[in-house]
N, C-alpha and C positions, 0 to 999 in steps of 0.2 A: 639209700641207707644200706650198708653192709652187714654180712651177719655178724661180725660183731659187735658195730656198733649198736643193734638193738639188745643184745644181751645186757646194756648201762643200766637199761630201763628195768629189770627185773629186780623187783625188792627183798627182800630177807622172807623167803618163805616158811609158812610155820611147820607142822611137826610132817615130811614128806617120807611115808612111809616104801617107797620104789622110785630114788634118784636116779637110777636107769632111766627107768621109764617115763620120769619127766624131763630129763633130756634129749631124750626122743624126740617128747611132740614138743621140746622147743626149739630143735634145730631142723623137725620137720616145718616149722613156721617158716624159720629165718630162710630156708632154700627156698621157700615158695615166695617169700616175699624179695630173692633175688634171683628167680628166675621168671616170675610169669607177674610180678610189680604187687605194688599195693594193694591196689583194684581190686584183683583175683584174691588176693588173701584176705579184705574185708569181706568179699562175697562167703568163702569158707568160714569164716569167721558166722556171719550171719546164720548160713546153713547152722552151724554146732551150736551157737544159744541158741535157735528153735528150740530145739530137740532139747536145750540144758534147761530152758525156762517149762519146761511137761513136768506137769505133777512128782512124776516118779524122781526127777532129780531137784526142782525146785531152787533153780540157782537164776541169779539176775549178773548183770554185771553190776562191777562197782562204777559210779558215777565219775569217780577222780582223777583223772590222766596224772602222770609224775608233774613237779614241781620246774615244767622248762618250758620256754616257748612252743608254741604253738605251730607256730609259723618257724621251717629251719632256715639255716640259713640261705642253704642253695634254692630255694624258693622264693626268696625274697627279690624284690622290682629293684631296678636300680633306682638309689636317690632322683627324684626329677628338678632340685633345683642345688642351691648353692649351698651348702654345710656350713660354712662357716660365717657366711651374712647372716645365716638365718641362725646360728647361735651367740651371733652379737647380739642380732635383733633381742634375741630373748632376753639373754644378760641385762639390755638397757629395761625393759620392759621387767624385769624383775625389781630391777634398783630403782624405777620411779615410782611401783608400788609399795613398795618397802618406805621409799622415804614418806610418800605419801600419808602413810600408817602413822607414821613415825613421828611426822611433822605437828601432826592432826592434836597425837597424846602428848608430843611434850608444851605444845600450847594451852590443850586444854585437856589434864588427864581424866574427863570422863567419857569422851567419846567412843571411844572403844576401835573395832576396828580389828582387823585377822590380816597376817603376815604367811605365818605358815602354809597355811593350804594352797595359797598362790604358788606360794614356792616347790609348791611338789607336783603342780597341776599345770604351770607354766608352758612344759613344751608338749605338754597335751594339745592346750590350746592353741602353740604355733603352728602346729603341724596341722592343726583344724583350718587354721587361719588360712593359710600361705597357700593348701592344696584338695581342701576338703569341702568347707562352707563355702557354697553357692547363696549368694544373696538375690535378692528379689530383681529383676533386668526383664522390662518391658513384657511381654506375654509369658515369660516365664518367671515361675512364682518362688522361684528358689528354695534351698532347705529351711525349715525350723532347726534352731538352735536352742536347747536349752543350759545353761553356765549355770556351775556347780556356786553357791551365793557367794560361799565365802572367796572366795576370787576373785569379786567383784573391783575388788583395787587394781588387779591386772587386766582386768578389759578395760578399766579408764584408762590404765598406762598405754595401753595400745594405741585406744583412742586419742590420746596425746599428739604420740606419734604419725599418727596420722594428719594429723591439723582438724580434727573435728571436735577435740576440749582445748581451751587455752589453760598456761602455769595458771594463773587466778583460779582456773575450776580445779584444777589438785590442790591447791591450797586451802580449798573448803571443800574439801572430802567430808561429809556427812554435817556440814552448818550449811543448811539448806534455808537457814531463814536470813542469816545473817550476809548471803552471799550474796543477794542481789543491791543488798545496798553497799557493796563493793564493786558492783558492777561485773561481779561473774556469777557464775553457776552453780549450787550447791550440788555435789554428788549424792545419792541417796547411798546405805549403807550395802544393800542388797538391791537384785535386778528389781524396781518396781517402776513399771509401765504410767501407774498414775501420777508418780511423782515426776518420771524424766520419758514424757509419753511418745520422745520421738526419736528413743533411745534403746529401751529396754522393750525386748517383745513378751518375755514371759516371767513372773514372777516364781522364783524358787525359792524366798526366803526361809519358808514354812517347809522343814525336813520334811520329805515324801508328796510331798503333791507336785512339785515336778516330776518325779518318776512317772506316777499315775496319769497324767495330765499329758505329756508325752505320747504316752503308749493310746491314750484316744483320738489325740491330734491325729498319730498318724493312720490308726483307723478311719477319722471323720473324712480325712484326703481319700481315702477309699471309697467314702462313702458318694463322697460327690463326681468318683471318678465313674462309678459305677450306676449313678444317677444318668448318669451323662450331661452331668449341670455345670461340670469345670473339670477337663485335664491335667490328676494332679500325677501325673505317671514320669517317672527320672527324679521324683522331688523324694528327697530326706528326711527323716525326724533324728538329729544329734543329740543327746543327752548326755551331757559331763557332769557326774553325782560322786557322792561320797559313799567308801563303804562304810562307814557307820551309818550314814543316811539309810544304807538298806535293812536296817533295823525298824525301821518306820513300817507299819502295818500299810498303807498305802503304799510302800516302792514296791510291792512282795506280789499286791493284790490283785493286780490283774494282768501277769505275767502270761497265765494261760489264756488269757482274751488275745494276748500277741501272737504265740504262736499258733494259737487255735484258727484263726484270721491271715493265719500264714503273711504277718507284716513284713519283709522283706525291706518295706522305706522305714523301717526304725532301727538305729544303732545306739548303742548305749558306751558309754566309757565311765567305767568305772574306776576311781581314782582309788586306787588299795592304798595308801598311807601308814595302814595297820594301825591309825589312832583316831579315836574321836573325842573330845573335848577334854575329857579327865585322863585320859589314859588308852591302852590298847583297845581295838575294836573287840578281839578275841588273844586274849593275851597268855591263853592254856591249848590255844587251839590255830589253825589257822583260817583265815578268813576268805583267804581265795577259794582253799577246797571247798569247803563250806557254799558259798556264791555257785562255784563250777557245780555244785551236786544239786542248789535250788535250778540254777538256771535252765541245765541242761534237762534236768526230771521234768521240768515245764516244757521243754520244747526246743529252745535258744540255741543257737550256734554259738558256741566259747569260744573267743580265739585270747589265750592267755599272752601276755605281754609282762614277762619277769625281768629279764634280764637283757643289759646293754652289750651292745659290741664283744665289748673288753673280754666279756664270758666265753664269747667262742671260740675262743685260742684254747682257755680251761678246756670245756666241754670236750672240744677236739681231741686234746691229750688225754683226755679222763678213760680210759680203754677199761677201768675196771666198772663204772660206773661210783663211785667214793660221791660224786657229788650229791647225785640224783637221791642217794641213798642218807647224806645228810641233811639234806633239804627235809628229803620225808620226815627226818625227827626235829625237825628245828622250831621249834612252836613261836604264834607270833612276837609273845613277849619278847623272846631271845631278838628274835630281829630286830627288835624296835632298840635293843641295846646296842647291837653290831653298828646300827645307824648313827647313835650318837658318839660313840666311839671310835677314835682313831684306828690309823691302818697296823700300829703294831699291836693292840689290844687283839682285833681281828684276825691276823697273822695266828698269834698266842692259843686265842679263842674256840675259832673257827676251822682254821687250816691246820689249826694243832690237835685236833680230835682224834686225827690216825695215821699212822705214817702217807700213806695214800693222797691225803690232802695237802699235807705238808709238801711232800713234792712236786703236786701241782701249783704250791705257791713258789719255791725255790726261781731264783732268778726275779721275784719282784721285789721292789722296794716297797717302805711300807706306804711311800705315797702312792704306791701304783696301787696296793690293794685299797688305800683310802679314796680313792679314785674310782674303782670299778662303780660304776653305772646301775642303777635296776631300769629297767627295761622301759617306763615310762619317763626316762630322762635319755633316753636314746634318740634322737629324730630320727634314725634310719630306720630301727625297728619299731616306733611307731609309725611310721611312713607304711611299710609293712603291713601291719597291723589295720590302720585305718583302709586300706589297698585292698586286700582279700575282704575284710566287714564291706565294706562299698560295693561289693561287685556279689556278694553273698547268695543266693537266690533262695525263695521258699521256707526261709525262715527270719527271724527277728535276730539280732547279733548284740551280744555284750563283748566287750572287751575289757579284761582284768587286767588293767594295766598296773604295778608293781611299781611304787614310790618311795621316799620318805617324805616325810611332814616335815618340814621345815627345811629343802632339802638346798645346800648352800650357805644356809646361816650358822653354819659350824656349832663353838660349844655355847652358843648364847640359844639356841633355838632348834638344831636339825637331828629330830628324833626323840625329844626330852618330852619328859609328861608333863611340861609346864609350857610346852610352844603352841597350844591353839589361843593361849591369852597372854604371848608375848608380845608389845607393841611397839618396846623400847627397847635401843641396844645403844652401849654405851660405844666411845669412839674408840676404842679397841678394836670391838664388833664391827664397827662399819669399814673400819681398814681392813680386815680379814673378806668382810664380804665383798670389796671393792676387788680385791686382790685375786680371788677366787672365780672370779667372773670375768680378771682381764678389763675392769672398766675406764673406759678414757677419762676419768677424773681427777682433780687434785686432793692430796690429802685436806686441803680446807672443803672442798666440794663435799668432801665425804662425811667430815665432820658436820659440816652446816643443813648436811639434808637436802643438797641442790638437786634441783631436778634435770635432768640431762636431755637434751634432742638435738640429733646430728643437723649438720647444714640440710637444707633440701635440696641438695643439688648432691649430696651424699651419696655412695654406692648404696646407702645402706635403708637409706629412706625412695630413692628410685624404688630398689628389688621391694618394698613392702608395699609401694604402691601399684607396683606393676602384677604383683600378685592377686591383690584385691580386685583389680580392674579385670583381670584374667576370669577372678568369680563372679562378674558381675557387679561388684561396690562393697560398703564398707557393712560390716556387721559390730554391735548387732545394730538395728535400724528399724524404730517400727514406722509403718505406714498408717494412715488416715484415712486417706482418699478415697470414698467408695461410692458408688453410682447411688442416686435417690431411689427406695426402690418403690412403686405407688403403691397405697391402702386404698381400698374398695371404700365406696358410701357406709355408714355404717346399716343404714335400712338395709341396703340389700344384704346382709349377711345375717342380720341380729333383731330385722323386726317383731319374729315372734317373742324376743324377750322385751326389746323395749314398748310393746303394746302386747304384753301377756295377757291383758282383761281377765285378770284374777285365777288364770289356769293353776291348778297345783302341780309344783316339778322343785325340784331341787335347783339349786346351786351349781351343784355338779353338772348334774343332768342339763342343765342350760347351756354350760361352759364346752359340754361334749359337742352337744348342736351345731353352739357357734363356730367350734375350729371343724367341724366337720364342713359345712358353710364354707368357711374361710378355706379352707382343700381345693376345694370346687373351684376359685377364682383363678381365673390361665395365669398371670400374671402371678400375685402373690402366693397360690398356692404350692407351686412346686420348691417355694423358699422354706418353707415351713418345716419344723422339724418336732413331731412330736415324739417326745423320750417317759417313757415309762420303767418302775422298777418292779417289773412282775406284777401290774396291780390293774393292769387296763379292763380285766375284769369288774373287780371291783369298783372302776369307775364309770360303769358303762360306758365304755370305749373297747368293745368286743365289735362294734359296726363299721370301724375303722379298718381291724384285719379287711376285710374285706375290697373297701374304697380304696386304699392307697399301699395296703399290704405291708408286711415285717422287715426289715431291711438281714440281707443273709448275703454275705461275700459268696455264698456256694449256690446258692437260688432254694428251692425246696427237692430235695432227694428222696423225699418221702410220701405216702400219700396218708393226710393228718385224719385221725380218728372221727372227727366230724366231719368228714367232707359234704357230707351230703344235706351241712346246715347253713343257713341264709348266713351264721357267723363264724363260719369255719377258719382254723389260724390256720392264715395265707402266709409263708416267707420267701419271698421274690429278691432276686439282684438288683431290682430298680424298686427295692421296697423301701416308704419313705417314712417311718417308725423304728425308735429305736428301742427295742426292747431289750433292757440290762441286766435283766435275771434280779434275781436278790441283792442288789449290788446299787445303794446308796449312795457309794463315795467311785464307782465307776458312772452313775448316769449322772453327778452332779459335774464331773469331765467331760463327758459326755455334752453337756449341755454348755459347759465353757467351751470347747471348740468348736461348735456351733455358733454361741452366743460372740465369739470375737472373729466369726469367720469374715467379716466388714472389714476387720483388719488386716490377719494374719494372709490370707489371700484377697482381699480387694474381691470379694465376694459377698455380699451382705444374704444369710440368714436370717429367720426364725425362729429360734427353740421356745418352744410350749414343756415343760419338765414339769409331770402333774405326781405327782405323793402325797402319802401319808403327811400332815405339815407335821407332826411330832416327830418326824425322821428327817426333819429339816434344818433349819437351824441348830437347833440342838444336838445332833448328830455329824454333819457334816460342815458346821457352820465354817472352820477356818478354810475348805473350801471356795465355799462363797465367798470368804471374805477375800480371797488369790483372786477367784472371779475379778470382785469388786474392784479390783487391781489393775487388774487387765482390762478392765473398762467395758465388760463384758453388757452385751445387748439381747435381752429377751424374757421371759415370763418366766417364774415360777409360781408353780399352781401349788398352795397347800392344802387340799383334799382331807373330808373327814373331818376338818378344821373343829377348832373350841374344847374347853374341858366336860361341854355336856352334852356336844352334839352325837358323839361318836355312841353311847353309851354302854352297852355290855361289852366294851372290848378292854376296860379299864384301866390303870392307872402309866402302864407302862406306855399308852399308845394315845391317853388324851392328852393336848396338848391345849397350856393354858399359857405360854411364856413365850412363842416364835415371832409374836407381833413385838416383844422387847428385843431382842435379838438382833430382827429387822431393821429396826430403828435406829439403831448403832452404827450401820453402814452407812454411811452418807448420802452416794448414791443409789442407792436401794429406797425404792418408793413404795409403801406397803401400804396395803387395803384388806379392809373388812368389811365387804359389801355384803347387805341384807337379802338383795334382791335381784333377781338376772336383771332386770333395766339396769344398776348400777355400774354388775358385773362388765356387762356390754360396751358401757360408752367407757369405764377404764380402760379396758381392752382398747376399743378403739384410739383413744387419747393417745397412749405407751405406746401404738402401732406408728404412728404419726409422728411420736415422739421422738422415736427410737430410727424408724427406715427414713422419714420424711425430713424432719429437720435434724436428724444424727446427733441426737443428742447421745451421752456416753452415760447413759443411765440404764437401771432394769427394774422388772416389777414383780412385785410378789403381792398374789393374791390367795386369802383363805377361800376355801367352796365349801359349802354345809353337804350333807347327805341328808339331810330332812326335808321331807317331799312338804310344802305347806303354801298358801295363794300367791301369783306374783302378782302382784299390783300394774300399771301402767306406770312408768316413767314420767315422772311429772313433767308439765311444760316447761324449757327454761331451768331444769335441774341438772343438767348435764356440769355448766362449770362447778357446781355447789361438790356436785360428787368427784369430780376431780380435786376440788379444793381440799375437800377433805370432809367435809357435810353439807347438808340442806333441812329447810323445815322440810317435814315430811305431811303434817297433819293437827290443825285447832282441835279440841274434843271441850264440850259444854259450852256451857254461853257464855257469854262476857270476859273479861281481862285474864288471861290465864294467871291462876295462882301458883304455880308451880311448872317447872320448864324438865322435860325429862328426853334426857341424850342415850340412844342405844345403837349400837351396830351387829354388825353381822345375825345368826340365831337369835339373840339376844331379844334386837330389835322389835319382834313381834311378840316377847314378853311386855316388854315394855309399852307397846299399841292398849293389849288388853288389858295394861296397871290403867294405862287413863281412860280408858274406855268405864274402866271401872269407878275410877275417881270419877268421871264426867256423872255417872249415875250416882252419885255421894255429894254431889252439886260442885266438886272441886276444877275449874275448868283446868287445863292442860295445853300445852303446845308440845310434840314431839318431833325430836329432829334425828334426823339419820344422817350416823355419823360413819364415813366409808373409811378413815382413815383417821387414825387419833395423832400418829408421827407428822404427816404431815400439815396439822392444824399447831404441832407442838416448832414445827420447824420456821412455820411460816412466824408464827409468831414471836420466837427467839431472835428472827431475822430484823424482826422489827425494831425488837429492844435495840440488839445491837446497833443498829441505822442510828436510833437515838444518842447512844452511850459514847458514838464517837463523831456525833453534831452533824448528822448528815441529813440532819430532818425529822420531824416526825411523820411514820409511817403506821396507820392504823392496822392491826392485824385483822385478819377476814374474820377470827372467832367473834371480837366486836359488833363486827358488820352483819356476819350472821344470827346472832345471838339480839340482837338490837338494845333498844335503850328498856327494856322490862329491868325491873327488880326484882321479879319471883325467885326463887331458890332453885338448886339445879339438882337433879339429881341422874345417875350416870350410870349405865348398867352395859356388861360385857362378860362375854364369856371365857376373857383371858384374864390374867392377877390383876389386881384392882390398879401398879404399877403402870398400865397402859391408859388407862382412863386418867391417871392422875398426874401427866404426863405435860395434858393443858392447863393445870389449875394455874398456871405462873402467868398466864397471859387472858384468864377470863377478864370481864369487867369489872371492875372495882364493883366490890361490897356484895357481888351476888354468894350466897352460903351455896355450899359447893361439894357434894355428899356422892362417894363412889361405891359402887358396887362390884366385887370380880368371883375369880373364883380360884383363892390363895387354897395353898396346899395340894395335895395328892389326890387323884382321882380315882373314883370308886368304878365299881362295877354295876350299873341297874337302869332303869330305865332314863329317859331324856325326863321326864317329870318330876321323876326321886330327885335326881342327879339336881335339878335346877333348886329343889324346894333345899335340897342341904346345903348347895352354897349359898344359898341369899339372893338367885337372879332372876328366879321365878315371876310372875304376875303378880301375885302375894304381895310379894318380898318388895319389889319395886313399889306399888304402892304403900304397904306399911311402910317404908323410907317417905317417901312425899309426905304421908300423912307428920311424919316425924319430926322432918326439916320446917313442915308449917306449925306447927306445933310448938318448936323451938322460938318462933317468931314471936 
C-alpha cells in the first residue's frame, strides 16, 4: 500500500488545533509503513497505545476500521475453480428456489415460505459448497455446518441438483403430511433434524440458538480433542446467520466463551442484508460497524466482506478517498434504498453527492452502476474471504459479508421493506428474474414455475459433483450410525439406593453418588459428561472436582485457594466436567453437543446437565425444545425440584410448572421420582435406552434437597417405575377405602395422610407415581389404537390402579395441571380429586410452604376424608 493510498482512509477530523503537526505523524506513518512494511508499523503502533491507554492520556482506539474490504486486493488467492459454471450453478439453484416458494403459495396461499434471504445468501452458500464444507468421509468427521433457516429453499434446490430430492419433493416444499401419499417427500419449512433426520444436521429455526449452539459445538470438539477420546483437530464449525438474528440475546452471548477458548475451528458468516422482517436491521445506523465493534471488543477476527470486483477499479481511482468518506455517512436505511433502486437513481443519489464521486462514476452506464456487486455476491471476494477465516489461527472469525435481501428479484422484491414476506411474483417478475440470471428457460418455463436441472452428463452438474466428492460428499447430511455403547449392571453402581434400608439422604445426594459410581466404570465412564451451571456446590458435587476434575482448554495456571482440601477446584485439560459459569442458555448447548455427539461425530456420549429445574424449562425451554430436534440423547437433572421443596429461596426460584413443560416435548420422558431406588432404575432404563437400543429420546428427572428415609426398592417395581407408577404400600385393614396417588416430596406426605387415615379406621392403598406424562401418554396411545379400530388396548393406569372403586385422591408438588393430566384415561366411575400447588411461591419453610398450598399430610387427608364423604 502506498503512501498515498493510505491517506483515502483518513476521515474528516474534528476541530485540529496544529495541522502541521498532524501531518507530520501522518506521513511519518505512511514512510514507515513503506519502508520497513506493515509489521513494523503495527508494532509502533502498539508501542504508542501502551503509553495512550495510561491514565494520564486515557484514550482506547476505536473499534471500527473504514467501510472496505478487509482483505485487498493484491492479497487475495486466485479463483481455484471455474467462475462461470459456478455462477450458472447458482443462477439455477436460485430459480428452483424461487419457484419452489412460489409454486407452494400459489397452490396454497397459506404455507408461507421466504424468497428473499436465499437470494442474498446464495453465493455465500456456493462458495461454501464448491470449496469450503468438508462433509463426514470415513475417519474423518468433517466440518459442522450450520444454514441460515430462511434459506432453507436453497439447500433443497441444491439438493436437487444433486439427484438426492426428486421434482415431487420440491413440489411439496412444506406439505409434509400430504407428500407421502404422492409418493414423495415433504420438505420441512426450516433445517429440522426430526422431521428430515437424514438430512438436516442442526436446527436453526428458533433465531439465536444456532449461533450459540455453534459456538459449543465447536468448543465440545475441543473438548473431546483434549480428552483424547476423539481427534476432532482440521475440523470446522461454519455458521451462515442473519444480521438481524444477532439481535437475539443468545447469538451475542457466548462470544467471549469463543474467543476466550481461543476457537480457531469456529467461522461465522454473517449475512448483512441490512433488513430483518419488517424493515432495516439498523436503519439510522449501520450494522456492520456495529457487529465489527461487538465482535472484535469480544475477541473475534473481522474480516469484512462489502464490496464486489466491480469496486476495485472505483477504489483504485478514488486517490482523494470521496468513497471511504461517503460510506462513513451513509446510514443503513439509505442503502437499503440504493438497493431497491435502479442505476440512475444511484448515479443521481449516490455519485451525485460531490463532484469527486461523480467522476468516479463518469464513463459508466447506469446499468453498470446497477450492476456493481456488494461483496457477498462476489464468488471471488468471497473465495477471499472464506480463504484467510479458514486458515485464521488463535482466534474465532466472523465474516460481515455485505448483501441485499432480495438480491436479483429487481422491483418485485430486492431491497423493499415488504421482501421478507414476498412469495409471489407476477410473470412480469419472473421474465426479469429469468433474464437477470441468463437462465436456460422458456418464457412458458418461467411463467409456469418449472423447475429446471441440466442433463447429467452436463459441464455443469459434472463440476457440482466433482466438487462435493473433492469434500468428501454431499451436505448437509446427518448420520446415525453409532457403536452400542455398554451400561454397567445396575447393582453395581446404584445398590446403595436400591437397597437404602431406610438411610436418610436426599434425591440429590443419591443422584451425586450414582454418577460418581457411573465415573468409576472403564467403559462408560469416560463417555460421561457432567455439566453444571455454577451450582456443583450446591449439589453436592464438590467431590467430583476432585475425581475427574474441571474441563479447562489451558489446564490450571493457578494454585486454587483451597488446595490443601479433600475438595479443592481441580481444572485439568483432560478435565471431564463442564462447568458453565452463570450461563443457563450456554450449558443447555453445552449439553446439546454432547447429547447428539452419537450423531454429529459417530461418537456416542453422556451428558448428566443437573440445575436449578426452575431455570429449566421455563427459562431455557425453546432450547431444549432445538435439542428435542436434533434428537438429542441424555439426562436432564432438575435439582431443588417442586414449589415446597426448595423453601426460603422463594417465589422466583420454586418451581411448580417444568413437569408441564416437559410433557410437551414428545420425546422427552419425565419423572418425579420419590425415592433414590426409583431415581436409580430410571437412570438406568434411559441408559439402556438411549446407548443400548439408540433410541432418539432424553430424560429429565426432578431431585428434591430434602434429606428424609429411603426405603428399599420394592421387588418387581422396577417396570412400574418406568411405566410411570407402582403401588407403593396397603395402610389399615380390610378393602382400601380410598386410593391416594403422590409423587416426588409430595409422596411422603401422602404415606403419613394414610398412615393417618389407617389410625381413623380408614384403610388406604398408596401408589407412587414416578411420572404423570408418561401414564397420560401411554394412555392417550391407547385411546387412539381404539379410535382408528386397531384394537383395544388397556392402558397400564387400569392395570395398575385395578378393579377397586374407592375414590382417588392426587397430591404433587407441581400445579394441580400435572396430576390432572391422567383423569381422561382413569377407570370409569372412580371420583378423582387433585391436589397441587397453583400460584406463586412464598418464602418459609418446607411445612409452612406445604400447609398453604393444600399438599401437606393434613391437607391430603382432609381431601380423602372429603371424597368419602361425598360418597
Amino acid at each position: 500500500m502506498t503512501d498515498h493510498s493510505l491517506s483515502r482512509f483518513l476521515l474528516a477530523p474534528g476541530a485540529d488545533t496544529d495541522p502541521g503537526e498532524t501531518a507530520e505523524w501522518r506521513e511519518a506513518l505512511q514512510t514507515l509503513v513503506a519502508h520497513e512494511g506493515p509489521q513494523r508499523a503495527r508494532f509502533i503502533l502498539d508501542q504508542l497505545a501502551a503509553i495512550a491507554r495510561s491514565p494520564q492520556v486515557g484514550w482506547s482506539p476505536e473499534l471500527v476500521t473504514p467501510y472496505v474490504n478487509t482483505i485487498p486486493v493484491e492479497q487475495q488467492p486466485p479463483f481455484p475453480g471455474d467462475l462461470a459454471i459456478e455462477e450458472r450453478l447458482a443462477s439455477l439453484m436460485r430459480w428452483n428456489a424461487l419457484a419452489m416458494v412460489a409454486r407452494a403459495n400459489s397452490a396454497y396461499g397459506e404455507l408461507g415460505g421466504h424468497i428473499a434471504s436465499y437470494a442474498s445468501a446464495a453465493d455465500l452458500f456456493e462458495v461454501g459448497f464448491n470449496h469450503f464444507f468438508r462433509a463426514r468421509s470415513g475417519a474423518d468427521g468433517g466440518d459442522l455446518v450450520f444454514f441460515q433457516p430462511h434459506s432453507a429453499p436453497g439447500v433443497y434446490a441444491r439438493a436437487f441438483l444433486e439427484g438426492r430430492l426428486a421434482e415431487a419433493d420440491l413440489a411439496h416444499y412444506r406439505q409434509e403430511i400430504a407428500a407421502p401419499q404422492s409418493g414423495a417427500r415433504g420438505l420441512s419449512s426450516y433445517p429440522h433434524p426430526w422431521l428430515m433426520p437424514d438430512f438436516w444436521q442442526f436446527p436453526t429455526g428458533s433465531m439465536g440458538i444456532g449461533p450459540i449452539s455453534s459456538i459449543y459445538h465447536a468448543r465440545f470438539m475441543r473438548y473431546l480433542t483434549h480428552r483424547q477420546l476423539l481427534d476432532c483437530g482440521g475440523r470446522k464449525v461454519w455458521g451462515v446467520f442473519g444480521d438481524g438474528e444477532m439481535d437475539e440475546p443468545e447469538s451475542m452471548s457466548a462470544l467471549t466463551l469463543a474467543s476466550r477458548e481461543k476457537l480457531d475451528n469456529l467461522v461465522w458468516v454473517v449475512n448483512c442484508n441490512l433488513q430483518r422482517l419488517d424493515g432495516p436491521v439498523r436503519g439510522n445506523g449501520r450494522i456492520v460497524d456495529e457487529l465489527e465493534k461487538l465482535f472484535r471488543g469480544a475477541g473475534w477476527h473481522v474480516v469484512k466482506l462489502l464490496w464486489g470486483s466491480d469496486w476495485d477499479g472505483l477504489f483504485a481511482r478514488d486517490v482523494t478517498g470521496a468513497l471511504v468518506k461517503a460510506f462513513a455517512h451513509t446510514v443503513d436505511g439509505q442503502m437499503q434504498t440504493f438497493a431497491a433502486k435502479d442505476g440512475r437513481f444511484n448515479r443521481d443519489t449516490f455519485f451525485g453527492q460531490n463532484d469527486a464521486l461523480a467522476a468516479l462514476a463518469q464513463g459508466m452506464t447506469d446499468e453498470q452502476i446497477d450492476r456493481l456487486k456488494r461483496g457477498g455476491h462476489d464468488l471471488v471476494k468471497i473465495h477471499a474471504a472464506y480463504h484467510a477465516a479458514a486458515r485464521h489461527e488463535g482466534q474465532p472469525v466472523v465474516i460481515l459479508a455485505h448483501t441485499k435481501k432480495g438480491y436479483g428479484m429487481g422491483a418485485a422484491g430486492q431491497g423493499r421493506m415488504t421482501t421478507h414476506s414476498q412469495k409471489k411474483l407476477d410473470e412480469a417478475a419472473l421474465l426479469e428474474f429469468r433474464n437477470r440470471f441468463n437462465l436456460p428457460i422458456s418464457d412458458e418455463q418461467a411463467k409456469t414455475l418449472a423447475f429446471f436441472k441440466p442433463a447429467e452428463d452436463s459441464a455443469e452438474l459434472k463440476y457440482l459433483h466433482a466438487k462435493r466428492q473433492a469434500l468428501g460428499g454431499y451436505l448437509p447430511k446427518r448420520e446415525t450410525k453409532a457403536p452400542v455403547l455398554p451400561v454397567p449392571a445396575l447393582q453395581s453402581y446404584a445398590q446403595f439406593a436400591t437397597q437404602a434400608a431406610g438411610k436418610e439422604m436426599s434425591t440429590t445426594m443419591a443422584f451425586v453418588r450414582l454418577l460418581g459410581n457411573l465415573l468409576k466404570d472403564p467403559q462408560l465412564g469416560p463417555r460421561i459428561v457432567p455439566i453444571v451451571a455454577d451450582e456443583a456446590r450446591t449439589f453436592g458435587m464438590a467431590n467430583l472436582f476432585k475425581q475427574v476434575g474441571i474441563y479447562s482448554s489451558v489446564g490450571q495456571k493457578y494454585e486454587p485457594e483451597d488446595i490443601g482440601s479433600v475438595l479443592s477446584y481441580r481444572e485439568a485439560l483432560d478435565g471431564q466436567i463442564l462447568e458453565e459459569g452463570i450461563s443457563e442458555a450456554g450449558a443447555i448447548a453445552s449439553w446439546t453437543a454432547a447429547a447428539t455427539s452419537y450423531s454429529v461425530h459417530g461418537f456416542p456420549m453422556l451428558p448428566f446437565y443437573i440445575y436449578y429445574s426452575m431455570f429449566g424449562f421455563q427459562r431455557v425451554g425453546d432450547a431444549i425444545w432445538a435439542a428435542a430436534d436434533q434428537r438429542a440423547r441424555g439426562f436432564l437433572l432438575g435439582a431443588t425440584s417442586g414449589r415446597t421443596t426448595l423453601g426460603g429461596e422463594g417465589l422466583q426460584h420454586q418451581d411448580g410448572s417444568s413437569h408441564l413443560a416437559a410433557a410437551t416435548i414428545p420425546n422427552c420422558k419425565a419423572y418425579d421420582p420419590a425415592f433414590a431406588g426409583e431415581m436409580a432404575a430410571i437412570i438406568d432404563h434411559g441408559m439402556r435406552e438411549m446407548l443400548v437400543e439408540q433410541q432418539d429420546v432424553f430424560y429429565y428427572l426432578t431431585l428434591m434437597n430434602e434429606n428424609y428415609a429411603q426405603p428399599d426398592l420394592p421387588e418387581g417395581a422396577v417396570q412400574g417405575v418406568v411405566r410411570g407408577g407402582y403401588r407403593f404400600a396397603a395402610y389399615g385393614e380390610g378393602e382400601p377405602k380410598v386410593t391416594l396417588l403422590g409423587s416426588g416430596a409430595i409422596l411422603t406426605e401422602v404415606i403419613q395422610a394414610a398412615q393417618q387415615l389407617a389410625a381413623e379406621g380408614i384403610a388406604c392403598e398408596v401408589f407412587s407415581i414416578t411420572s404423570w406424562s408418561e401414564l397420560a401418554r401411554d394412555g392417550l396411545h391407547c385411546e387412539q389404537r381404539a379410535m382408528r379400530g386397531e384394537g383395544h388396548t388397556t392402558p397400564y393406569l387400569h392395570t395398575l390402579l385395578g378393579d377397586s372403586r374407592a375414590p382417588i385422591v392426587a397430591a404433587t408438588d407441581y400445579v394441580r395441571a400435572v396430576p390432572e393430566a391422567i383423569r381422561a384415561h382413569l377407570p370409569r366411575g372412580r371420583r378423582y380429586l387433585t391436589l397441587g400447588t397453583d400460584g406463586f411461591g412464598r418464602s418459609d419453610t418446607r411445612a409452612a410452604l406445604r400447609q398453604f398450598f393444600g399438599v401437606d399430610a393434613a391437607s391430603v387427608a382432609q381431601a380423602a376424608r372429603h371424597v368419602l364423604n361425598e360418597g
